[in-house]
C-alpha atoms as one frame of an Amber mdcrd trajectory, in Angstrom:
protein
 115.809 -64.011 200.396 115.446 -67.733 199.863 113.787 -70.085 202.047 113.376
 -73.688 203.263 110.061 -74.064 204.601 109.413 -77.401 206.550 106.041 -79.012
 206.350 106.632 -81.338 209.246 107.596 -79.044 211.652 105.895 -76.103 210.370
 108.240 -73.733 210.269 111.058 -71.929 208.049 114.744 -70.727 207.738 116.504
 -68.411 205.363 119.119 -70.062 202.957 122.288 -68.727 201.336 121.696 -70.227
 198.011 121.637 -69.155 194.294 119.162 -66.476 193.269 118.318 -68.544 190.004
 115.305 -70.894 190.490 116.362 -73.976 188.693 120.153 -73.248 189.550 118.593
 -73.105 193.446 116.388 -75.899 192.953 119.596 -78.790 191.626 121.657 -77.445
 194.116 119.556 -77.976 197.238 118.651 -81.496 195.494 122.176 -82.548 194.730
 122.900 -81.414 198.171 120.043 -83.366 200.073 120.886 -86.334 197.659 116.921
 -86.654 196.780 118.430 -89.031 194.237 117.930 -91.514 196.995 114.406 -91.393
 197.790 110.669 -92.065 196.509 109.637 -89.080 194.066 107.313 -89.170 197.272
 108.826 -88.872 199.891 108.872 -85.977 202.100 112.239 -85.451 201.336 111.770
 -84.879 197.596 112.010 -81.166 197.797 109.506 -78.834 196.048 111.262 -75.685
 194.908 110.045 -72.412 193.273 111.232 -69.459 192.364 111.232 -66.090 190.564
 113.669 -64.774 187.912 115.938 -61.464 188.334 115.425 -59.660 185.662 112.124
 -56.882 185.727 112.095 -56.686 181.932 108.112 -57.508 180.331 108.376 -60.667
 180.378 110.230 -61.857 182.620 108.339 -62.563 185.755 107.712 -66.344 185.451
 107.441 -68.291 188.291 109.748 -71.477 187.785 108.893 -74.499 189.654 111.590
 -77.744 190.058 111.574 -81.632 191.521 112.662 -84.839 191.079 109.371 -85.582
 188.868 107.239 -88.597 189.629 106.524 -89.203 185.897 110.074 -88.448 184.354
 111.735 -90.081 187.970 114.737 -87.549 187.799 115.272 -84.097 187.541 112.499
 -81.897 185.945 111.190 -78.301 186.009 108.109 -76.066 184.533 107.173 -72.654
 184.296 103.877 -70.923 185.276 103.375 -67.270 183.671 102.890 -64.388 185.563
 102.921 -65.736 188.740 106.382 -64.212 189.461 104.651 -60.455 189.730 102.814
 -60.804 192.958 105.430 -63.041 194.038 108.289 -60.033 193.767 106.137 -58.252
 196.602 106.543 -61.381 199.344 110.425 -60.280 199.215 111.347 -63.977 198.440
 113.503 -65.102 195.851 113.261 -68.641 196.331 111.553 -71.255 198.246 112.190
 -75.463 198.902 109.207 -77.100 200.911 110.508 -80.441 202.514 108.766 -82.675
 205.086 105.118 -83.183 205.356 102.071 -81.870 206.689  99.750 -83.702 209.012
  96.946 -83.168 206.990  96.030 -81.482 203.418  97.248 -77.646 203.887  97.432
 -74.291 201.859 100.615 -72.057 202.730 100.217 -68.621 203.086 103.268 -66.296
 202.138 102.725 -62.897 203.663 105.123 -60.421 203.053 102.916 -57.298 203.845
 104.981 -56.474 207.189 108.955 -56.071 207.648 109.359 -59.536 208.738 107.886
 -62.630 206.328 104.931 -64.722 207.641 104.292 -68.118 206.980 100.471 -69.372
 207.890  99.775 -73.293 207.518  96.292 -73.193 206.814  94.537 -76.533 206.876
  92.010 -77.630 204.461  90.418 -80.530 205.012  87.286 -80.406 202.062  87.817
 -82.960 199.395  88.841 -81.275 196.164  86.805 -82.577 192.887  87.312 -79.513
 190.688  90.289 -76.868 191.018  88.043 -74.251 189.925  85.621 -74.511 193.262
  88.778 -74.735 194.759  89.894 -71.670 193.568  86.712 -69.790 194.236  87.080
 -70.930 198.070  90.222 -69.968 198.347  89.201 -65.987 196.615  86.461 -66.347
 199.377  89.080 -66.387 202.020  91.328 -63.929 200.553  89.383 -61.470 198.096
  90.513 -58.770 200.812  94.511 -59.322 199.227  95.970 -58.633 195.865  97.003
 -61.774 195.843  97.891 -64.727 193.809  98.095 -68.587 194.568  98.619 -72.368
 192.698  96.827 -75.056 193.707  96.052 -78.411 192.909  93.372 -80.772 191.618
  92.409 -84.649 192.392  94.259 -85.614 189.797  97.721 -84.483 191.747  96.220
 -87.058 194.705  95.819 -89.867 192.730  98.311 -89.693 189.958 101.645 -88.724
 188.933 100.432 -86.408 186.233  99.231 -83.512 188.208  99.269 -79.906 187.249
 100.038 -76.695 189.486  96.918 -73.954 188.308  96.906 -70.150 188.650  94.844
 -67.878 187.355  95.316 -63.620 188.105  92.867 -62.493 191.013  92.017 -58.792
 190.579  89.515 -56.756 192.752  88.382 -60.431 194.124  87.690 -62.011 190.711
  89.022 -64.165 188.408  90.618 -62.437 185.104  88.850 -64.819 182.043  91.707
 -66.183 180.239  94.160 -65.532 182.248  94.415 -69.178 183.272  97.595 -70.585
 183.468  99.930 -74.117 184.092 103.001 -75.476 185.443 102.059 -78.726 184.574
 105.045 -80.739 182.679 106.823 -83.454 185.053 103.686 -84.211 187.436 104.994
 -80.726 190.127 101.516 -80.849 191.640 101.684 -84.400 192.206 104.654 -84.124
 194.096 103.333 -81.241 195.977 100.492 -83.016 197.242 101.891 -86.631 197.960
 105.359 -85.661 199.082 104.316 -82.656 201.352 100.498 -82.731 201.789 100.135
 -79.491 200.358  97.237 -78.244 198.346  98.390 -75.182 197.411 100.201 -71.652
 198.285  99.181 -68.196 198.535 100.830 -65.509 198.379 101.127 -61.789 198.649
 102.735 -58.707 199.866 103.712 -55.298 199.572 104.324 -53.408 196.397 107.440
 -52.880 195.661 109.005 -50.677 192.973 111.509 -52.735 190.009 114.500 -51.391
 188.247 113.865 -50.468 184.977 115.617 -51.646 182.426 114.156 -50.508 178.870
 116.910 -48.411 178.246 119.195 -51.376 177.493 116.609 -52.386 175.310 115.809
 -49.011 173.908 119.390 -48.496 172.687 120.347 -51.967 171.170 117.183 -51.886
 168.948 117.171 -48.149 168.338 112.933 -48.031 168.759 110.976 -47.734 171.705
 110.445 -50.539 174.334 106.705 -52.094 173.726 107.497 -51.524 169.862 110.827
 -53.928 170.139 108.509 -56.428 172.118 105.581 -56.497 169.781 107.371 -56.953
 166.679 109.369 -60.202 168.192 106.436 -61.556 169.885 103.545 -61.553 166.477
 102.661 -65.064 166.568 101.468 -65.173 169.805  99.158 -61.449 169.572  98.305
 -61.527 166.345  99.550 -62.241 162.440  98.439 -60.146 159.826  99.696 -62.798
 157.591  97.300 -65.543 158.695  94.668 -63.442 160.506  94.939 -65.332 163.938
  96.728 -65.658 166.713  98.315 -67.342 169.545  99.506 -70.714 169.804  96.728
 -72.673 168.365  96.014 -70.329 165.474  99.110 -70.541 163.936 100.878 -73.699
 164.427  98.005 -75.806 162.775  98.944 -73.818 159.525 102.368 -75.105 159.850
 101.826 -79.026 161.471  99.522 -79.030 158.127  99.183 -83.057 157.679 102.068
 -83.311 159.914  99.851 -82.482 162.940  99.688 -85.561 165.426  96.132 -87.741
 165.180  94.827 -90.985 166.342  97.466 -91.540 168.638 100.588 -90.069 166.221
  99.454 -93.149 163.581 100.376 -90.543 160.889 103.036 -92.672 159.347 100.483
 -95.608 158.210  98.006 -92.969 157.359  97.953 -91.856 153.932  99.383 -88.740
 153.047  96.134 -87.066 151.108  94.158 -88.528 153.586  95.915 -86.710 156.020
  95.609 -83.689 153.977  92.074 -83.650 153.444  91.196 -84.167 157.538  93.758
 -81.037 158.239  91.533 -79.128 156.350  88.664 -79.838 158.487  91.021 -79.153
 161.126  91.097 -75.278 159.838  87.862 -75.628 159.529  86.425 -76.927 162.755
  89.009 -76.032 165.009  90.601 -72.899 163.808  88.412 -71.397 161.902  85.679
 -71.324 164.561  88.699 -70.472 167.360  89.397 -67.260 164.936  85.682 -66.368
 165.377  85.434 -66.248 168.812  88.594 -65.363 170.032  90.719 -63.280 167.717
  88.119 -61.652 166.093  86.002 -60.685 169.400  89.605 -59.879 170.697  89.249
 -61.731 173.740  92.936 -61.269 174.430  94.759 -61.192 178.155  98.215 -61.594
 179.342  98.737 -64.182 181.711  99.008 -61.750 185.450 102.182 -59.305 184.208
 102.067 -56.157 182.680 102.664 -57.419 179.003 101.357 -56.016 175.706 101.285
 -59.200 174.001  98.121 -60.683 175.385  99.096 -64.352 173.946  96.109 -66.038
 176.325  93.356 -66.511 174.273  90.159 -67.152 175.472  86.781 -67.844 174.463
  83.231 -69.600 175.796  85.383 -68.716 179.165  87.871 -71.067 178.184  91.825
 -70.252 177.696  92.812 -72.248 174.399  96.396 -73.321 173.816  97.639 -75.667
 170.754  99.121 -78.276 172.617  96.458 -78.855 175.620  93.877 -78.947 172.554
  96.144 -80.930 169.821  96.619 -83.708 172.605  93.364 -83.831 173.498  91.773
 -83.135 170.259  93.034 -84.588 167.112  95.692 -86.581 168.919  92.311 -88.617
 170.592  90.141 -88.735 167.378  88.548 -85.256 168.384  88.172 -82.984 165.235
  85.488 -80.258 166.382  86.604 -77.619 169.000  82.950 -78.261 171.108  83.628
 -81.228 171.393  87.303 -80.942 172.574  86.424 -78.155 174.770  84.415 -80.567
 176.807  87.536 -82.953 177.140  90.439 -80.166 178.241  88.007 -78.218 180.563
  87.385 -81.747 182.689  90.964 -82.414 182.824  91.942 -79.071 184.056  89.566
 -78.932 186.262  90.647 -82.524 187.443  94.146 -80.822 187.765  95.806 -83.408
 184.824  99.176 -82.137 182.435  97.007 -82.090 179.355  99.344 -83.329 177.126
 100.070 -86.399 179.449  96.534 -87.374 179.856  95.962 -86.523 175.762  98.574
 -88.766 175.042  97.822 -91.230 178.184  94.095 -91.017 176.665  94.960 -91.553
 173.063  97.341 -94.851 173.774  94.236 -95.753 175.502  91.864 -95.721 172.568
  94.375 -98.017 169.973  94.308-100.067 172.382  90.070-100.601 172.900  90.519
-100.056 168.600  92.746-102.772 167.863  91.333-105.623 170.980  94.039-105.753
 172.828  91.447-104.254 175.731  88.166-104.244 176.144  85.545-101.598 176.777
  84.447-103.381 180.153  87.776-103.033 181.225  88.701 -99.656 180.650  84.676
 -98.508 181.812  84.073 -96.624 178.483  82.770 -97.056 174.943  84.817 -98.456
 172.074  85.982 -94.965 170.363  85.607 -94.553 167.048  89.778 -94.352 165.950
  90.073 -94.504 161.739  90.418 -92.032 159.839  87.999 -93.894 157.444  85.079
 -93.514 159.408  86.094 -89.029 159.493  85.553 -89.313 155.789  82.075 -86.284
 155.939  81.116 -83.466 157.871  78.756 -85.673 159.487  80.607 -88.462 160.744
  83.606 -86.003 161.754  81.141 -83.870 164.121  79.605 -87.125 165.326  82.347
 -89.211 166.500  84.506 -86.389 167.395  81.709 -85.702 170.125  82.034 -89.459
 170.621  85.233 -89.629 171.099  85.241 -86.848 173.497  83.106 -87.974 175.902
  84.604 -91.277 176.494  87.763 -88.993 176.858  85.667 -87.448 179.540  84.694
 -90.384 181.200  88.406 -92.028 180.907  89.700 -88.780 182.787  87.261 -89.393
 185.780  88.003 -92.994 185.724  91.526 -92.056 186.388  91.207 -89.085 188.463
  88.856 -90.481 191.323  90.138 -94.118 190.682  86.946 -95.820 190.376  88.433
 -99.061 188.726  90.982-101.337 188.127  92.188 -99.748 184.569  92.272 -96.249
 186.384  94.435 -97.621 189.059  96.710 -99.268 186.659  97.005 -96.106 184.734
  97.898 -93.382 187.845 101.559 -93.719 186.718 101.506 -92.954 183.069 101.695
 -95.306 180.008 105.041 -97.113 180.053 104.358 -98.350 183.878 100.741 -98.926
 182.699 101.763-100.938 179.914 104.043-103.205 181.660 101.358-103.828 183.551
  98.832-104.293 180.892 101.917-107.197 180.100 101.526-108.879 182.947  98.033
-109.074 182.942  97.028-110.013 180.103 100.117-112.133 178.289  97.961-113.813
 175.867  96.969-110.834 174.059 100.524-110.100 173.197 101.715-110.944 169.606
 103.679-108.729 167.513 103.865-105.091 169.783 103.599-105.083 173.672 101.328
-102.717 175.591 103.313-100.577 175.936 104.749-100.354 172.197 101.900 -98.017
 170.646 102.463 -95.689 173.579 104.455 -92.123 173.052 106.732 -90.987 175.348
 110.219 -90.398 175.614 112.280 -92.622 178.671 114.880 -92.396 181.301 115.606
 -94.878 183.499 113.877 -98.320 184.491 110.823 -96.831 184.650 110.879 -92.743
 184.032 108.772 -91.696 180.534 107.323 -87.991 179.563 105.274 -87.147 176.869
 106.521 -84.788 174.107 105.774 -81.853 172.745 103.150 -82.344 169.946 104.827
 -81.970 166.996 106.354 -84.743 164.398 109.224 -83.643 165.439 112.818 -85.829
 165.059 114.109 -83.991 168.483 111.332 -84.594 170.216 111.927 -88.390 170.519
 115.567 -88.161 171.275 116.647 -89.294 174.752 118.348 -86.350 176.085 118.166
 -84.633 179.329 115.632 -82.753 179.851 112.489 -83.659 177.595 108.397 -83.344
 177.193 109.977 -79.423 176.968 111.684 -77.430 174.663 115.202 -78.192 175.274
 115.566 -79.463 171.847 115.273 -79.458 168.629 111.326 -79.103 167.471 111.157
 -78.172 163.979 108.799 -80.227 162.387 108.778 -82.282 159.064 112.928 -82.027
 158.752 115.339 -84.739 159.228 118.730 -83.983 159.951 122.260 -85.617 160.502
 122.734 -86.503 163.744 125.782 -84.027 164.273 123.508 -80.919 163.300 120.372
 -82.230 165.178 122.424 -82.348 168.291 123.942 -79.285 167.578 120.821 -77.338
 167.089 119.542 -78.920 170.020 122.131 -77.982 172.247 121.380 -74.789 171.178
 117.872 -74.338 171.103 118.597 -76.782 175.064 121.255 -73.319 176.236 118.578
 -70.910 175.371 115.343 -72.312 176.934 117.403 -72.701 180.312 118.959 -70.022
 180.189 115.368 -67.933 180.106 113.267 -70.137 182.252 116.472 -70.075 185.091
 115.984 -66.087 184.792 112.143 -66.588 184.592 111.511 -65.277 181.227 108.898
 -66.209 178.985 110.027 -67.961 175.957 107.607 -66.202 173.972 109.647 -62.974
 174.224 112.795 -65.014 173.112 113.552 -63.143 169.782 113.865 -59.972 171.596
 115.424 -60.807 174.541 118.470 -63.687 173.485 120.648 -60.915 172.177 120.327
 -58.364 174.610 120.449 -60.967 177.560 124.249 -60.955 178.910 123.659 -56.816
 179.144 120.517 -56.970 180.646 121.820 -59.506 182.865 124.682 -57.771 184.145
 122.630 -54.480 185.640 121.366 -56.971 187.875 123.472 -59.861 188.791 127.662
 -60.997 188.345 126.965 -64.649 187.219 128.137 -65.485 184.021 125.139 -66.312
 182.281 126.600 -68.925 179.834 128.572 -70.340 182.413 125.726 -70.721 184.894
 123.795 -72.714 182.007 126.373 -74.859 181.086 126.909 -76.175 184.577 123.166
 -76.460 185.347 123.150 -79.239 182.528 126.308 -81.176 183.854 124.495 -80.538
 187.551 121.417 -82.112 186.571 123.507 -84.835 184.065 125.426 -86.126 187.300
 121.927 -85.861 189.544 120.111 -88.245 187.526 123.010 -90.576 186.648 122.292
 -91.952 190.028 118.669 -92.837 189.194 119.190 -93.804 185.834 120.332 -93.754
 182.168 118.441 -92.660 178.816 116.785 -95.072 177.490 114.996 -95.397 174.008
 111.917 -97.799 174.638 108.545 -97.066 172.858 108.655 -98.846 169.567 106.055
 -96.005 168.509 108.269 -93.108 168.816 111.047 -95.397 166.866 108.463 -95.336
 164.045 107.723 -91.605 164.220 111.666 -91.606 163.523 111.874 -94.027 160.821
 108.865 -92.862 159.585 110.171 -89.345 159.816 113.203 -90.010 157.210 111.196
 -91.388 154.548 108.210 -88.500 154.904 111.232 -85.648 154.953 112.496 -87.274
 152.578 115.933 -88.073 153.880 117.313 -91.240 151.466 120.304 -91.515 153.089
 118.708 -92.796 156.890 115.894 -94.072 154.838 118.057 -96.823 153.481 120.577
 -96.703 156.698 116.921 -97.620 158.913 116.238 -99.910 156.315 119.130-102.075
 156.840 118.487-102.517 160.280 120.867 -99.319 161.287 118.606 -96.995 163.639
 120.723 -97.217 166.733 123.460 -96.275 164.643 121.296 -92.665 164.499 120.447
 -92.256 167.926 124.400 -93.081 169.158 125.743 -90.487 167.157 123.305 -87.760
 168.335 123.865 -88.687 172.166 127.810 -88.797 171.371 127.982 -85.230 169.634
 124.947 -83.905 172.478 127.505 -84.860 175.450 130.049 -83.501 173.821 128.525
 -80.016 173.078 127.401 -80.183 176.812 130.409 -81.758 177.987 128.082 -84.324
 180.312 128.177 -88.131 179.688 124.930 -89.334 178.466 124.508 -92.522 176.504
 122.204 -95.442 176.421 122.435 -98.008 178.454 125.009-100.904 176.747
């Protein structure tokens, strides 16, 4: 069953739509031509859904909008979520028009017909985690689950959507999780006045399907998952796990810091403050995580327990990288302080980290000034990280005027935080405006990192030094790219493994399945598929990329704007060590680069996506 619940009039009807959650969510989009309205408006429609397939896994619950922050099409995936979900008997849901006042909606699929409850809730939210505890008062009686909101989705076009599993009436440490790329909570709040959803229902029994699985691999089912999935439990190799335990052995002095100035940072410099990296970050993460085994899954029965947790706290590489090293923050106490106030504010991390860090070269080179911005000066060269000392020092500096900054923006208490509610490219143009005479070489906006579409659309990327993570395709700030670090490639290949790496990531996150159980589950997929469903899978994929190509060709077109990620890319062929686009950049030939990719990319997707002439 899908569903189009209206805010406005409080009420719902059932849709005939597709049973795929991003397939349902450009289709209902394309058809209410959201193209033409405010990111804001009521009529941008929120949609969410859960996948088909009841493999481990796959029970993601995939959220989609025209994103405030990107200003076209975008979607993000929350794990877990999808199991209680299954038991409302929904497949999908779009919320359009708006409530009269802030409300949580309450799914209740316990009885033979669906329930819909528009609860209002008028308290002011400062912290999604007393939110969440209010709203387990009021339903500890359920096994339920629900996402909510924080201040930040109020204020800001960088909100988060939070969930965390709810068992017996409590919390499950570490289970925490985020659907927080493309500023989905923002829209949920400002478009539709809605806070929140909960949701719950009656258990219902799922196919099973390890005997597809059983026979291709020829070994039992949670033995074929744990042997694709060892990064994220646990390598015996490198004695960690998860996320952040084992991508800061690979990012090495590749890994993103002071606002990704890596290229005009010495190379054994770099080196040497990686090391304290392992050391301060890793080292004491392995200690109190991986070694006390504080493992959970994220709300699914899965035997990979990739959430991570310690001192309470769920650590992932990227929220940390982007608001750790990325911001000057080298010590894991100290960077614990600056992602736990920004979830609880309800931020994307690795918008704010990256929002933050633009935000501190700026205070470090003059072009503003501490007044202005309402914190201290941080401390942003990697001279002054030279001892243990100084590291632990201003890393704890650092982080607190991260802290403050966050706030400032949250709860808009100044000027600078109300310039910045949009992100960095709006907030730079502003910065432009405002301040002309500090402009000489670089705008405001130039040391800023984000990728662009459209007038005024920018996302953060992934953090990694990655060549296809500053190319202006599609769909970015995700993984529908190319994001091997520390290569540079011809533009043919680099679209080509793109594309790609672009079919596979939609193709899970439209069936709701966790990418972290993609080595397993990409060659079994079309089989596993077709016990359940008669859509041709690679069909279905291919036209959701030519759906969403011709949506947002009536906002905008990609452009290629911050001067910072064209350095990461020039930058990137000399570090690689690529001579031939080493000399091509040097004589003036970069767009030369970025043509080609878009021209093979549209042509592997057959879409038409160029920069603007």
């Amino acid at each position: 069953m899908n569903i189009l619940i209206d805010g406005s009039r409080q009420n719902y009807e059932e849709l005939e739509e597709s049973e795929f959650p991003i397939s349902f969510g450009i289709n209902l989009h394309t058809k209410q031509e959201t193209w033409k309205y405010d990111a804001f408006d009521e009529k941008n429609l929120f949609c969410f859904g859960k996948g088909i397939l009841p493999i481990i896994g796959g029970h993601r619950l995939i959220f989609s909008f025209r994103s405030p922050l990107w200003d076209g099409f975008h979607f993000s995936a929350m794990g877990g979520a999808g199991y209680t979900f299954k038991d409302t008997g929904i497949q999908n849901v779009a919320i359009t028009g708006k409530c009269e006042v802030p409300t949580v909606i309450v799914l209740n699929g316990e009885e033979d017909k669906l329930k819909i409850e528009f609860m209002p809730f008028t308290e002011e939210i400062t912290d999604i985690y007393e939110f969440n505890d209010k709203i387990i008062d009021l339903f500890k009686e359920k096994n339920y689950r629900a996402f909510l909101v924080g201040p930040a989705s109020k204020t800001t076009n960088m909100g988060g959507i939070y969930s965390q599993t709810i068992r017996n009436g409590k919390i499950v440490e570490g289970s925490e999780d985020w659907a927080a790329r493309g500023g989905g909570g923002s829209v949920l709040y400002q478009a539709h006045n809605v806070l929140g959803v909960v949701f719950f229902g009656k258990k219902t029994p799922e196919k099973n399907l390890k005997e597809i699985v059983e026979e291709h691999y020829n070994k039992p089912y949670t033995k074929v998952v744990l042997e694709h999935t060892e990064k994220y439990r646990y390598s015996e190799e490198k004695k960690t796990g998860g996320t952040f335990g084992n991508n800061y052995h690979v990012t090495m002095e590749l890994t993103p810091v002071f606002n990704w100035r890596m290229p005009f940072i010495d190379k054994n410099k770099r080196m040497k403050l990686h090391k304290k990296i392992i050391e301060y970050f890793v080292n004491r993460f392995d200690e109190e995580a991986i070694e006390t085994k504080n493992w959970t899954n994220c709300g699914e029965p899965c035997p990979v327990v990739c959430k991570k947790y310690r001192k309470g706290l769920h650590v992932d590489y990227e929220p940390y990288e982007a608001n750790g090293p990325c911001i000057g923050v080298f010590d894991i106490y100290a960077a614990d302080k600056v992602v736990h106030t920004i979830d609880k504010l309800g931020f994307d991390a690795i918008e704010f980290g990256n929002l933050c860090s633009w935000t501190f070269e700026l205070l470090d080179n003059g072009m503003l000034k501490p007044e202005e911005v309402g914190i201290e000066k941080p401390v942003f060269d990697i001279s002054n990280f030279e001892n243990d000392e100084d590291i632990l020092k201003n890393s704890m500096h650092n982080a607190e005027q991260a802290v403050k900054l966050a706030e400032i923006i949250a709860f808009q208490t100044n000027e600078f935080g109300k310039i910045c509610k949009s992100g960095t490219r709006r907030a730079g143009k502003i910065l432009n405006e405002k301040y002309p005479d500090r402009i000489k070489d670089k705008k405001f906006e130039d040391f800023g990192v984000y990728d662009s579409f459209g007038e005024r659309g920018q996302i953060s990327p992934t953090m990694y030094w990655a060549i296809g993570n500053f190319m202006p395709y599609l769909i970015q700030g995700k993984y529908l790219t190319h994001y091997q670090c520390g290569v540079f490639l011809e533009p043919e290949e680099l679209a080509e493994l793109s594309v790609k790496n672009s079919i596979e990531e939609i193709t899970l996150e439209n069936l709701g399945i966790c990418r972290f159980h993609r080595k397993w589950v990409t060659p079994i997929i079309e089989k596993l598929v077709k016990e359940m469903s008669d859509v041709n899978l690679n069909e279905e994929s291919m036209e959701l990329f030519k759906k969403i190509a011709k949506y947002d060709s009536n906002i905008g077109c990609p452009e290629m704007e911050s001067e910072r990620v064209k350095e990461l890319i020039i930058a990137g062929a000399f570090e690689f060590e690529n001579e031939k686009w080493s000399k091509e950049f040097e004589n003036g030939n970069f767009d030369e680069y970025i043509k080609r990719v878009l021209e093979k990319y549209s042509e592997l997707l057959e879409i038409d996506w160029k920069l603007k002439e």
